[in-house]
Backbone as CSV, one residue per row, in Angstrom:
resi,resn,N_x,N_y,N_z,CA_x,CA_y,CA_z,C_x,C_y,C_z
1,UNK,10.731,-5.485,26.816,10.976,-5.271,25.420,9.676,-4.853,24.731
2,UNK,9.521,-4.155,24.164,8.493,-3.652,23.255,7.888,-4.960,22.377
3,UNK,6.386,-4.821,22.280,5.789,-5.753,21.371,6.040,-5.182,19.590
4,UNK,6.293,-6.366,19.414,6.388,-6.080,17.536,5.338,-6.256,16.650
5,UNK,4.717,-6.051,15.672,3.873,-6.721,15.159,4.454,-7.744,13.808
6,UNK,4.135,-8.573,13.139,4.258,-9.068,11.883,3.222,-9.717,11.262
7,UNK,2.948,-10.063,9.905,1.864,-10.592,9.512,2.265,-11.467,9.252
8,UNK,1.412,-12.829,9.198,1.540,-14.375,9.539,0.938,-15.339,8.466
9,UNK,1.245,-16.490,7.818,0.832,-17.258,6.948,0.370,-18.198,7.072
10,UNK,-0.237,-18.938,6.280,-0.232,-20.886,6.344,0.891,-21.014,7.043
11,UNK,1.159,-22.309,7.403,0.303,-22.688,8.742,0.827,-22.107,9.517
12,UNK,-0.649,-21.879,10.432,-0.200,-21.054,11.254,1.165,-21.428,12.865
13,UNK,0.786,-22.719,12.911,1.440,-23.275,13.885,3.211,-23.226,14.054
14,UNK,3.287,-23.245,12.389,4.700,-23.318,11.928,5.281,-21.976,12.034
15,UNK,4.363,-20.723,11.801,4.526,-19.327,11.124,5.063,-19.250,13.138
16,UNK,4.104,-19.470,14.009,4.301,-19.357,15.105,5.605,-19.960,15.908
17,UNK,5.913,-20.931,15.370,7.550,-21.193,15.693,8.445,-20.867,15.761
18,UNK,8.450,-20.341,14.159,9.489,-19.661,13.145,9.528,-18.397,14.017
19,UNK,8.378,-17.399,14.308,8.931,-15.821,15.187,9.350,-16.560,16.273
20,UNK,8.785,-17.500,17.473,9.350,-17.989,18.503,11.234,-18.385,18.210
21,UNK,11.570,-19.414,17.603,12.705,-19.251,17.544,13.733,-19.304,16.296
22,UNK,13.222,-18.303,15.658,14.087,-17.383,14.796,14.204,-15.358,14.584
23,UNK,12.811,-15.607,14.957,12.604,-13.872,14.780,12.691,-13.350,16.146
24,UNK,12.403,-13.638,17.122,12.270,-12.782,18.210,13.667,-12.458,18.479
25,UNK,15.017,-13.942,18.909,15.690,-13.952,19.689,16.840,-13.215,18.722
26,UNK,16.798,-13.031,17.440,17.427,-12.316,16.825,17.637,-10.893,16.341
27,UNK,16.228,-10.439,16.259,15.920,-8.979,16.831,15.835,-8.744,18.485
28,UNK,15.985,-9.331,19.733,16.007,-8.957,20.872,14.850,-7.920,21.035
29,UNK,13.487,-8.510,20.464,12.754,-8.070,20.700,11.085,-9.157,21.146
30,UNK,10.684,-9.011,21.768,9.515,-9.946,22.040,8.188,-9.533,20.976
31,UNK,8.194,-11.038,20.178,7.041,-10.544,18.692,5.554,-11.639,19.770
32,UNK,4.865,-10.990,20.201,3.518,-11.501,20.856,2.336,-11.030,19.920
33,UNK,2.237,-10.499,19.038,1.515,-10.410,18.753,1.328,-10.612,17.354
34,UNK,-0.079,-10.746,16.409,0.481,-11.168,14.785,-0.858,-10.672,14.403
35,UNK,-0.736,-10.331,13.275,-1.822,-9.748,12.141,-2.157,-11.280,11.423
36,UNK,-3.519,-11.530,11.103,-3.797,-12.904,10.783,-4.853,-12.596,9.631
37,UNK,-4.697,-13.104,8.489,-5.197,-12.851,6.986,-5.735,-14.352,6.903
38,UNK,-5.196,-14.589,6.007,-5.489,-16.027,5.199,-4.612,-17.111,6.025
39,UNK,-5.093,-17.925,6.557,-4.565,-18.899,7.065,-5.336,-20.446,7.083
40,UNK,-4.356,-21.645,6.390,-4.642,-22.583,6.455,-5.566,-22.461,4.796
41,UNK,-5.295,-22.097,4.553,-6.157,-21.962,2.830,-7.510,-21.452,3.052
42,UNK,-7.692,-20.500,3.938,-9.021,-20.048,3.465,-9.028,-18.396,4.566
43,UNK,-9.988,-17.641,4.773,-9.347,-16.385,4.883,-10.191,-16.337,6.072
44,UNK,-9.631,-15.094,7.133,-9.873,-15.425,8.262,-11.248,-15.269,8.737
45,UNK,-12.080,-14.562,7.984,-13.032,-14.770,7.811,-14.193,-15.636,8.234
46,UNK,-13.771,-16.698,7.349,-14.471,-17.683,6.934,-13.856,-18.481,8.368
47,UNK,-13.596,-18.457,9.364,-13.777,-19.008,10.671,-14.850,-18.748,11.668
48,UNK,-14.807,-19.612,11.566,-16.748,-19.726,13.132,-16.490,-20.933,13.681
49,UNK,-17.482,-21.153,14.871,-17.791,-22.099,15.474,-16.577,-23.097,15.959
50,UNK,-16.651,-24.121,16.108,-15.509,-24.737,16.421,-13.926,-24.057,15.998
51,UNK,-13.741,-24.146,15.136,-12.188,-23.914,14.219,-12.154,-22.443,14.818
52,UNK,-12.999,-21.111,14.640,-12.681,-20.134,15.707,-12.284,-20.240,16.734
53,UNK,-13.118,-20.927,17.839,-12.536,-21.207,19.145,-10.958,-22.131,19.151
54,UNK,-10.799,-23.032,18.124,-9.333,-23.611,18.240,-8.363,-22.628,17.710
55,UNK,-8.753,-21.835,16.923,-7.837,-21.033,16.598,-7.527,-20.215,17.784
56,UNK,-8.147,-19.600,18.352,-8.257,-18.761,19.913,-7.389,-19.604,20.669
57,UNK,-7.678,-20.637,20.775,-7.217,-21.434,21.850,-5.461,-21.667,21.297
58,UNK,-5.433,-22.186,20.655,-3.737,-22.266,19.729,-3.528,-20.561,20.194
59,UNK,-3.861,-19.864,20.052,-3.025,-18.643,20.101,-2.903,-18.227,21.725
60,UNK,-3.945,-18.400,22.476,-3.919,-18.124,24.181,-2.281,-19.616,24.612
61,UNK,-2.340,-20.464,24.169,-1.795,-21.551,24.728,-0.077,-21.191,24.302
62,UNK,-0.150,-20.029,23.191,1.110,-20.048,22.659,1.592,-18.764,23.144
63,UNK,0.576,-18.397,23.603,0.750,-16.601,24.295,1.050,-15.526,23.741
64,UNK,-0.043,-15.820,22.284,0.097,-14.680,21.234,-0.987,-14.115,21.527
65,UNK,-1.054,-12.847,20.932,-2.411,-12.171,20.687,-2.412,-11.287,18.957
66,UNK,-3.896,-10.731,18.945,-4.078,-10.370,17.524,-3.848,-9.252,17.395
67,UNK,-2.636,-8.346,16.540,-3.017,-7.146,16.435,-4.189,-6.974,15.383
68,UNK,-4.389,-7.371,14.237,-5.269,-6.945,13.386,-5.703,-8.329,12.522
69,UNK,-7.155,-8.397,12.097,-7.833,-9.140,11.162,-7.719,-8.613,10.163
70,UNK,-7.240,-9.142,8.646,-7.232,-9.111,7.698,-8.379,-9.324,6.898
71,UNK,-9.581,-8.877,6.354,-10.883,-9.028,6.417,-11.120,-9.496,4.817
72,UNK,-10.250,-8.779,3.451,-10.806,-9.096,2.763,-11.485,-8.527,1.884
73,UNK,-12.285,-7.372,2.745,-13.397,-6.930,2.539,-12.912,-5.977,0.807
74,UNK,-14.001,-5.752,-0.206,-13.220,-4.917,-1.113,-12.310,-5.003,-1.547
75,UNK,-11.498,-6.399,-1.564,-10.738,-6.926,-2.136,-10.984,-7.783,-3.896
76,UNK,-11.431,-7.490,-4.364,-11.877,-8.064,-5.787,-11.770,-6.774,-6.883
77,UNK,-11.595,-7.519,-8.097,-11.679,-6.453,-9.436,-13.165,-6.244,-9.826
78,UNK,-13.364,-5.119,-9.547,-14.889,-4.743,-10.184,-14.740,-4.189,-11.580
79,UNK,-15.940,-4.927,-12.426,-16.540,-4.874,-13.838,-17.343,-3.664,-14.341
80,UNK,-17.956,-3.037,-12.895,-18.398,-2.085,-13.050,-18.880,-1.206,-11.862
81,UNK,-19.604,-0.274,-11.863,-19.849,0.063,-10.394,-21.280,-0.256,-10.118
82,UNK,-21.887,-1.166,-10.963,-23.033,-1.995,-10.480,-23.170,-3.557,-10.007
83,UNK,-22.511,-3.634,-8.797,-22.283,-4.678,-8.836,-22.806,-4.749,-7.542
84,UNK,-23.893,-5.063,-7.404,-24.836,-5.410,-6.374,-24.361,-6.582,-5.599
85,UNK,-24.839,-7.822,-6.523,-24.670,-9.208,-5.260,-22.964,-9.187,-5.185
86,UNK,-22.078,-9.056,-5.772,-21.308,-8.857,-5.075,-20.696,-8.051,-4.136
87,UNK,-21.056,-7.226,-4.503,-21.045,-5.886,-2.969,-21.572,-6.788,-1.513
88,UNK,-23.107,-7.014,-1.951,-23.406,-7.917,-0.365,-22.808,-8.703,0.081
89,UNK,-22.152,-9.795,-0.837,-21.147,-10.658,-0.352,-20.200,-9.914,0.188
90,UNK,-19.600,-8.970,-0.097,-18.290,-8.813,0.413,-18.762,-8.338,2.110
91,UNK,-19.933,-7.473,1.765,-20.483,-6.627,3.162,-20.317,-7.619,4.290
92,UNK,-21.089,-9.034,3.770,-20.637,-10.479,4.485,-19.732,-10.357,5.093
93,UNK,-18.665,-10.919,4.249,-17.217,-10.494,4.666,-16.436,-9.951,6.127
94,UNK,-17.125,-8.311,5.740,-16.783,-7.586,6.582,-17.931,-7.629,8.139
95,UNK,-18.628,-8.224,7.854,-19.490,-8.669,9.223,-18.721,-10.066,9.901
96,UNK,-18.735,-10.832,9.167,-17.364,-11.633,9.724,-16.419,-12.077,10.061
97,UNK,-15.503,-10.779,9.671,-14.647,-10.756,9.958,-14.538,-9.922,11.568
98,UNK,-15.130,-8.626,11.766,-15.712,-8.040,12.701,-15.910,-8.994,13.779
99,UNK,-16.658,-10.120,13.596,-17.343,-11.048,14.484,-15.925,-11.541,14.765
100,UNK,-14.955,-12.243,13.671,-13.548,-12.904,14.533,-12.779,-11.849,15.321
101,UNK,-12.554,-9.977,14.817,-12.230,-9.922,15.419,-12.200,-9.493,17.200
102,UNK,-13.481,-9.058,17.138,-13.923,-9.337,18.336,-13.359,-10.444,19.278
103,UNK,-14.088,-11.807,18.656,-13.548,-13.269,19.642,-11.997,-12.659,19.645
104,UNK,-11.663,-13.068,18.715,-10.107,-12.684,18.993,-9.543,-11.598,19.578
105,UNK,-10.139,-10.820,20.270,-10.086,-9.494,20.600,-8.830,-8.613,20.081
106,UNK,-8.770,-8.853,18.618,-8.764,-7.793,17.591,-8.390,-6.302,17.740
107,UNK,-7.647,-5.161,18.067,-8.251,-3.749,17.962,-8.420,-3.493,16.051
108,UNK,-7.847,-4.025,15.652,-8.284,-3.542,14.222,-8.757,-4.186,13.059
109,UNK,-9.571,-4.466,12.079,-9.844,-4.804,11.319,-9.560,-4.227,9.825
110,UNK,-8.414,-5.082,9.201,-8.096,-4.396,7.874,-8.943,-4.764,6.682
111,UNK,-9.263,-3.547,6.056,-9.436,-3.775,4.806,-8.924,-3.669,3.818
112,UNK,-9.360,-3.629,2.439,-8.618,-3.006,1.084,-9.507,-1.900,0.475
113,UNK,-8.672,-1.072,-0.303,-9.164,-0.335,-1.208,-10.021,-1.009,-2.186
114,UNK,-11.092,0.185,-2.950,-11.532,-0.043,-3.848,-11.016,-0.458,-5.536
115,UNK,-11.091,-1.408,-5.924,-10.398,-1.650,-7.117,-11.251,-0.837,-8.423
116,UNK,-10.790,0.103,-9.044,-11.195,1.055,-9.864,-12.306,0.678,-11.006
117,UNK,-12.932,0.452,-11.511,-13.892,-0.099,-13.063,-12.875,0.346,-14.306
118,UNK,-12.111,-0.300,-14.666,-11.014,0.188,-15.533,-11.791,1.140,-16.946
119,UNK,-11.109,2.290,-16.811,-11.380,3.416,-17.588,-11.860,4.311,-16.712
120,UNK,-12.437,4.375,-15.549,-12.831,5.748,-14.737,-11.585,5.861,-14.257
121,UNK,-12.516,7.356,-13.991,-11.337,8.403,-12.941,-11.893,8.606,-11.898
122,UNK,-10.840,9.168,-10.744,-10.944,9.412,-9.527,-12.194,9.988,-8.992
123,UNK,-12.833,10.673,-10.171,-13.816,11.650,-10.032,-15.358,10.938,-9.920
124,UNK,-14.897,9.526,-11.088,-16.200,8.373,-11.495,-15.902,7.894,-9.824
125,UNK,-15.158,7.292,-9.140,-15.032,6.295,-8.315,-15.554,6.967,-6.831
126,UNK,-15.320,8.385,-6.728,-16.050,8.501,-5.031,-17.070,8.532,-4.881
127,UNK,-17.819,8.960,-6.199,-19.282,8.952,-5.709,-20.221,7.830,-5.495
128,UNK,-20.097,6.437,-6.393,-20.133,4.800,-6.231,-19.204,4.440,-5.051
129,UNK,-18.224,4.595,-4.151,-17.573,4.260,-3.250,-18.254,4.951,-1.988
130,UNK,-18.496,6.195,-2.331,-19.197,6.855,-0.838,-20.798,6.065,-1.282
131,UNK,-21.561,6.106,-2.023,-22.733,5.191,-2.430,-22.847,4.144,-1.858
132,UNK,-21.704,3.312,-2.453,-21.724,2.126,-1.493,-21.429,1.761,-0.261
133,UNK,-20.572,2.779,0.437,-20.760,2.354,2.201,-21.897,2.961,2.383
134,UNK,-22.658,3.946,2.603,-23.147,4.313,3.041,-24.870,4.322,2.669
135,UNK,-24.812,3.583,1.829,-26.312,2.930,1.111,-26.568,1.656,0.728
136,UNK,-26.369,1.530,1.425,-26.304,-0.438,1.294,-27.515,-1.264,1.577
């Protein structure tokens, strides 16, 4: 049967049940794999060290794997397009998330779009958006 993907919630243990026996056997399709965002109240991110490896381990033992990390990254309303320390934080973010999805061996890492400085146009926003990846 073809692998499915779906994206997954708090808690995760439960979210993992629920496709085990409600979603799979009803689509006649095998769901092994899950997109993982925010889980357990805090974002996936923000996992390291111990709680990474249990999370790994809960998912090898249940015989899931990751299609994609939900990162976060560029996810906030910007005030303006000078927004330095928060830019680095987010850059954070996206270095850590990278790092889970790796462990988790991940192929993709999602992000979000840029949230606009309300009153520009399309025209204000690429040149601060290409600025900011690429000059950091």
């Amino acid at each position: 049967m073809p692998a499915c993907f779906r994206q997954i919630f708090q808690p995760l243990e439960k979210a993992l049940d629920f496709i085990e026996t409600n979603m799979a056997p009803m689509r006649h399709v095998e769901l092994r794999n899950v997109a993982l965002g925010d889980s357990e109240r805090i974002n996936i991110a923000e996992y390291k060290g111990r709680a990474l490896k249990a999370l790994k381990e809960l998912l090898d033992e249940r015989g899931f794997g990751v299609s994609s990390v939900s990162s976060g990254f560029a996810k906030y309303k910007r005030a303006s397009w000078d927004d330095g320390e928060q830019w680095k934080e987010h850059q954070g973010i996206l270095r850590r998330s990278l790092d889970v999805a790796v462990t988790l061996h991940a192929p993709y890492t999602r992000t979000f779009g840029f949230n606009r400085v309300e009153g520009s146009t399309l025209d204000d926003c690429l040149p601060a958006v290409i600025k900011s990846l690429f000059h950091y």
